[in-house]
N, C-alpha and C positions, 0 to 999 in steps of 0.2 A: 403129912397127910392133909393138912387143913388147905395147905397150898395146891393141891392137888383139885379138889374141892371147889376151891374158887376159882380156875382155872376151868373146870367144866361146867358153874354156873353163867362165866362167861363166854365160854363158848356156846352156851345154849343159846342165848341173850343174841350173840352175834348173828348164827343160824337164824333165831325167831324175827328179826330185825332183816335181815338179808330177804328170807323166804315172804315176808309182809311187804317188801317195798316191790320182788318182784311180782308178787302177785297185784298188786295194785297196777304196773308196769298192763301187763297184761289186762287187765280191766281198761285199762287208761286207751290200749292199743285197738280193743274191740268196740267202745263207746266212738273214736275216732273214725273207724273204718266203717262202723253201721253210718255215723253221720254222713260222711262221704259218699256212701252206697246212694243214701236218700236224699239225696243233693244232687246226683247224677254227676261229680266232679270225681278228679282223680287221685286216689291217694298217694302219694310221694314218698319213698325211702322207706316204706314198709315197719318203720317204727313209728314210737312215741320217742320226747326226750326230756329227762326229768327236768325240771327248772327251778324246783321251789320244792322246803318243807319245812316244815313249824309245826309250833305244838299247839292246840286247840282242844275245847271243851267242845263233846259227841251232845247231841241231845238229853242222853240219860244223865248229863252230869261227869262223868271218867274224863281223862285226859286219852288224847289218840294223836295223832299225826294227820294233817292234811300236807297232801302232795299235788303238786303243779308240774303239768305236763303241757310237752308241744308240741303240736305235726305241722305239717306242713302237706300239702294240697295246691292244683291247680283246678280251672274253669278251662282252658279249652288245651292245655298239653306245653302252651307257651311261658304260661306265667308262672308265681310263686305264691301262697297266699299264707301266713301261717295261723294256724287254729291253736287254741289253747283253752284244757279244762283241768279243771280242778275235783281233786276227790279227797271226802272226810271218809274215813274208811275202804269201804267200797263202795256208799254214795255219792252221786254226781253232783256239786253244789254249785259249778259253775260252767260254761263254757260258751267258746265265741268259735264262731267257725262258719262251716257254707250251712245253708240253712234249705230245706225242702222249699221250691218252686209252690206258691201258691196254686192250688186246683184250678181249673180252666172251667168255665161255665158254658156249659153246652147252650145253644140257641137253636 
């Protein structure tokens, strides 16, 4: 019985672990594809790709997991450029990527 038990706390464990790195994935994939948008470049392969995870201290103090993610993107359909960000939770704490075009000044 007791084997049983610990058996489904780590399968719980597995699940909570599985369903947190995917939803992250997804945060990762929509933070990517807004940047993209507002850059006016083109998003590439339609995912993210994880690259990176460690353990880290949240703000409040707790231990959590930061995850490193990659896309890749072009400027005019030829080239390859790749972007990478970073999320402590499901905050964004870092990223490099295409960046919005400066406003143009009317005269």
């Amino acid at each position: 019985m007791p084997t049983l038990i610990l058996l489904m706390i780590l399968g719980a464990a597995v699940v909570s672990y599985w369903s947190a790195g995917r939803a992250a994935a997804e945060r990762a994939e929509a933070l990517g594809r807004e940047a993209c948008r507002r850059a006016g470049v083109q998003w590439l392969d339609q995912s993210v790709h994880a690259t990176g995870l460690r353990l880290c201290r949240h703000d409040n103090g707790w231990l959590g997991l930061e995850r490193s993610f990659r896309f890749d993107y072009s400027i005019d359909g030829e080239d390859r450029h790749a972007g990478r960000l970073v999320l402590r939770g499901d905050k964004l704490i870092a990223f490099s990527g295409p960046v919005s075009p400066p406003p143009t000044q009317l005269h």
